[in-house]
C-alpha positions as CSV (number, residue, x, y, z in Angstrom):
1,X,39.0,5.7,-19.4
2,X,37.3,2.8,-18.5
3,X,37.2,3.6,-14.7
4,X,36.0,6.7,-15.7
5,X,33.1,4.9,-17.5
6,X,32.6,2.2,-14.9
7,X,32.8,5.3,-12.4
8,X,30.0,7.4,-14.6
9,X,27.5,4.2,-14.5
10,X,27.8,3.4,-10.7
11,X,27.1,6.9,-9.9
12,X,24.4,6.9,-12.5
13,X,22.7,3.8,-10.6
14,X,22.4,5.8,-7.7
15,X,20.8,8.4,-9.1
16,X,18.4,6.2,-10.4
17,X,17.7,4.6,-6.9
18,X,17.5,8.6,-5.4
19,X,14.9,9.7,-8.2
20,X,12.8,6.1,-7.9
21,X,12.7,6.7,-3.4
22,X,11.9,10.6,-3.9
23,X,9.3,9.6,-6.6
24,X,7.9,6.8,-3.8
25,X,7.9,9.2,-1.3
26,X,6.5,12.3,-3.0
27,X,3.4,10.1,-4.0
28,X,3.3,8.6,-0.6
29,X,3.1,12.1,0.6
30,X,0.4,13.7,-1.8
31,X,-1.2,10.3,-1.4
32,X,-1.7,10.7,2.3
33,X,-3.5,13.6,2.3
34,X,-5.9,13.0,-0.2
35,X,-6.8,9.7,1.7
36,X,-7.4,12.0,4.7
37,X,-9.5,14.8,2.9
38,X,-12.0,11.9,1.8
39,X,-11.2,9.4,4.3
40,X,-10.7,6.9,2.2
41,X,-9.2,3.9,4.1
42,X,-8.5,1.6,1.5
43,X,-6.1,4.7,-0.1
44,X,-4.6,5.1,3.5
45,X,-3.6,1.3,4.3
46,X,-2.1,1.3,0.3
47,X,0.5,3.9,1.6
48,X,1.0,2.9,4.6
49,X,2.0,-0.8,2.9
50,X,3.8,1.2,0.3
51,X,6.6,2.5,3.0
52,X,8.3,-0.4,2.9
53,X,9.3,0.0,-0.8
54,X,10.8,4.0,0.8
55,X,12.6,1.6,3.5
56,X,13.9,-0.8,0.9
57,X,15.1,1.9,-1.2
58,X,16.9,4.1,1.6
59,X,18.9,0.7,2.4
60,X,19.7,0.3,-1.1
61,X,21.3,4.0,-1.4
62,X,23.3,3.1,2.0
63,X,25.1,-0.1,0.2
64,X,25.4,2.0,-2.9
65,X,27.2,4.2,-1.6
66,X,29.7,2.1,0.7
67,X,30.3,0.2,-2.3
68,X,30.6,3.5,-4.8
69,X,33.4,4.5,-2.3
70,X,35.7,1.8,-1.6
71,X,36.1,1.0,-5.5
72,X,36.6,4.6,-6.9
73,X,37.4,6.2,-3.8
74,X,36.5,9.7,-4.2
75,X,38.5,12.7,-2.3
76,X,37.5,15.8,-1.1
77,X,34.0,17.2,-2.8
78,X,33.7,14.2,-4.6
79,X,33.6,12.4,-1.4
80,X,31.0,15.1,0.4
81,X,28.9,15.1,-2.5
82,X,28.5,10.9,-2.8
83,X,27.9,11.1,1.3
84,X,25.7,13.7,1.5
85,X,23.1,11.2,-0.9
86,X,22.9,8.6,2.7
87,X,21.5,12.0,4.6
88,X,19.6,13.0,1.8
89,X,17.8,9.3,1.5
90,X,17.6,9.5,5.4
91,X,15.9,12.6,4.8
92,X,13.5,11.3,2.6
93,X,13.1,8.5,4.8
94,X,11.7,10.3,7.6
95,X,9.5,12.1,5.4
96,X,8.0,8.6,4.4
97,X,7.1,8.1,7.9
98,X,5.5,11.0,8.2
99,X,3.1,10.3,5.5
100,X,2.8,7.2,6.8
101,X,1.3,8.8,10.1
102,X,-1.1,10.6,7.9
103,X,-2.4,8.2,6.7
104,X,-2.8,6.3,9.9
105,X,-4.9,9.5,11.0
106,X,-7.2,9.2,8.0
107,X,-7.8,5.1,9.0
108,X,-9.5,6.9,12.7
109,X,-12.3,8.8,11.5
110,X,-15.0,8.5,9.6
111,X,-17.6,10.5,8.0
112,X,-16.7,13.4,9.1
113,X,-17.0,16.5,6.5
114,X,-13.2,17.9,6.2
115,X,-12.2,21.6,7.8
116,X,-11.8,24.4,6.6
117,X,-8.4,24.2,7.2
118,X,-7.9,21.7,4.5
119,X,-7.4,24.9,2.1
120,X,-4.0,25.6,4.0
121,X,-3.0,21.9,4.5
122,X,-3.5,22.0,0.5
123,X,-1.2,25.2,0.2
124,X,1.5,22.8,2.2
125,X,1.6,19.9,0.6
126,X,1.9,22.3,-2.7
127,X,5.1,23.9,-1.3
128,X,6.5,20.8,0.1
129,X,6.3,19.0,-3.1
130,X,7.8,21.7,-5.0
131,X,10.4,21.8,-2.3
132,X,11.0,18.0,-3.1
133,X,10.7,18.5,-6.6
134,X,13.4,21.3,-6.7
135,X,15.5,20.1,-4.2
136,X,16.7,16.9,-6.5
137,X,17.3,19.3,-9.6
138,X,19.4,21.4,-6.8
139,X,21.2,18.2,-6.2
140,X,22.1,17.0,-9.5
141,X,22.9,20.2,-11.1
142,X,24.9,21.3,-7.7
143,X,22.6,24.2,-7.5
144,X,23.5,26.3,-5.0
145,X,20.5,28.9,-5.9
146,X,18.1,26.5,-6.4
147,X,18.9,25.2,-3.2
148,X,18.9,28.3,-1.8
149,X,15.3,28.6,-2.8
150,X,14.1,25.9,-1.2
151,X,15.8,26.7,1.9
152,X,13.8,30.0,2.1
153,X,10.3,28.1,1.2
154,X,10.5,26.4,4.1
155,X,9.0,29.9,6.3
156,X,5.6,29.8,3.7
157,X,5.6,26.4,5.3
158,X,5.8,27.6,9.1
159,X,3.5,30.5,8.2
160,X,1.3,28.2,6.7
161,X,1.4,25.9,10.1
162,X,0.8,28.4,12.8
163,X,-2.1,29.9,10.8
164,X,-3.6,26.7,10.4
165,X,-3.4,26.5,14.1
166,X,-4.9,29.1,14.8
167,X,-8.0,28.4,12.4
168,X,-8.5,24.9,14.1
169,X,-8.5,26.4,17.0
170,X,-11.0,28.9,16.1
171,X,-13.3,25.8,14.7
172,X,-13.1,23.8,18.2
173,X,-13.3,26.1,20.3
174,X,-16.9,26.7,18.3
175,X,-17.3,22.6,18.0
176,X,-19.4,20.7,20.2
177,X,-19.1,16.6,18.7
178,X,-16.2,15.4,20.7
179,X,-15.4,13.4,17.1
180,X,-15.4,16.4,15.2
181,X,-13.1,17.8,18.3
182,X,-10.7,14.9,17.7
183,X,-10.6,15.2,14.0
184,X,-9.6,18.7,14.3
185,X,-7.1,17.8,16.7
186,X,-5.5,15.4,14.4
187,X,-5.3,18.1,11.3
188,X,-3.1,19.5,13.5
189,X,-1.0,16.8,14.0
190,X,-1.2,16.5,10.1
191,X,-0.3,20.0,9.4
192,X,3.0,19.4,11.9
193,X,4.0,16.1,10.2
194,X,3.8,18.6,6.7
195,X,5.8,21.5,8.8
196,X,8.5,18.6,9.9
197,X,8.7,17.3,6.1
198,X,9.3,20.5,4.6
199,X,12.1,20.6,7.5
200,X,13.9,17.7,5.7
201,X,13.5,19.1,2.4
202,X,15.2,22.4,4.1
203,X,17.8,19.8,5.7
204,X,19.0,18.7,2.3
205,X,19.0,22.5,0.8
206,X,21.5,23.3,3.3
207,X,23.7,20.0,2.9
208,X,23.8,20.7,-1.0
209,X,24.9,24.5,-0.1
210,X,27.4,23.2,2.7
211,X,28.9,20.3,0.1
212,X,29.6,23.1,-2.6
213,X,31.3,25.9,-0.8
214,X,31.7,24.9,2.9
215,X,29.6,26.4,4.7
216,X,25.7,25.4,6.2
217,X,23.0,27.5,4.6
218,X,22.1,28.3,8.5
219,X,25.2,30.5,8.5
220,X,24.3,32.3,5.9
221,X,22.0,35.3,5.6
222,X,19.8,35.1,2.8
């Protein structure tokens, strides 16, 4: 009984960890963009500092969870399901640094009014924090349908991306201030690093689906 207890708080630690990195990351992440819409600097350089606490935290998980398995030794599932949490933090990692190079586009420009386009860049960060958001509660409750969810999001995403595409393109192509040009270049940069982080959250949907019954949600038709 009392490895099971000793078990039950190590485990619980590392949720704690995961829901403190995903919290860092998903505020990083809003964070970025609003720093971009009003090109507030100040906002930027705060999250771009702020990564290292993501860093710190992904590093944490990894010792966690060396340590979680040499003392209780978990078999099978278990064992998937403790792993799957270093991908998942890597996963999150990578999504840090993408809102890192957000906000490293909104430290280039200045006073420039934002695009259009900031409407559907608005719509993605919406979808990619929900995907965020229900991708945790997929992984704690071992949620395949929740997971499954999130997995399928990820297209509103992509549809989202190539139409913002096209709409910057629209607005250069009618542009003539070679800063405006390179602003509008950038949003698409921007809207890619938001396409790519959506990807990870997609990442971790199919890793919960594959830890549960076996199989990668990319071989499976939903």
């Amino acid at each position: 009984m009392e490895h099971e207890n000793q078990n039950e708080i190590n485990y619980n630690i590392l949720k704690s960890i995961l829901s403190d990195m995903i919290e860092n990351v998903r505020i990083n992440l809003s964070g970025s963009i609003e720093s971009l819409e009003e090109l507030n600097v100040d906002m930027a350089n705060e999250i771009i500092v702020n990564d290292e606490i993501i860093d710190k935290l992904q590093k944490k998980i990894e010792r966690q969870v060396i340590n979680y398995v040499t003392r209780f030794q978990p078999l099978d599932k278990d064992l998937r399901y403790i792993i799957s949490l270093v991908k998942f933090a890597n996963d999150l990692e990578r999504i840090g640094d993408l809102a890192v190079n957000i906000a490293k586009t909104a430290t280039k420009h200045k006073g420039i009014l934002p695009s259009y386009s900031f409407i559907n860049i608005r719509k993605m960060i919406g979808y990619t924090e929900k995907m965020m958001k229900d991708i945790i509660d997929a992984y704690y409750k071992r949620d395949i349908e929740k997971a499954k969810e999130v997995y399928k999001m990820d297209k509103k995403v992509d549809n989202l991306y190539k139409h913002i595409r096209k709409n910057i393109a629209y607005e250069i192509k009618e542009e003539k201030d070679k800063e405006k040009v390179a602003f509008f270049l950038d949003l698409i940069l921007v809207s890619r690093y938001l396409e790519r982080a959506a990807d990870h959250a997609k990442n971790i949907a199919s890793e919960i689906h594959y830890v549960e019954v076996g199989i990668s949600l990319k071989e499976v038709t939903l």
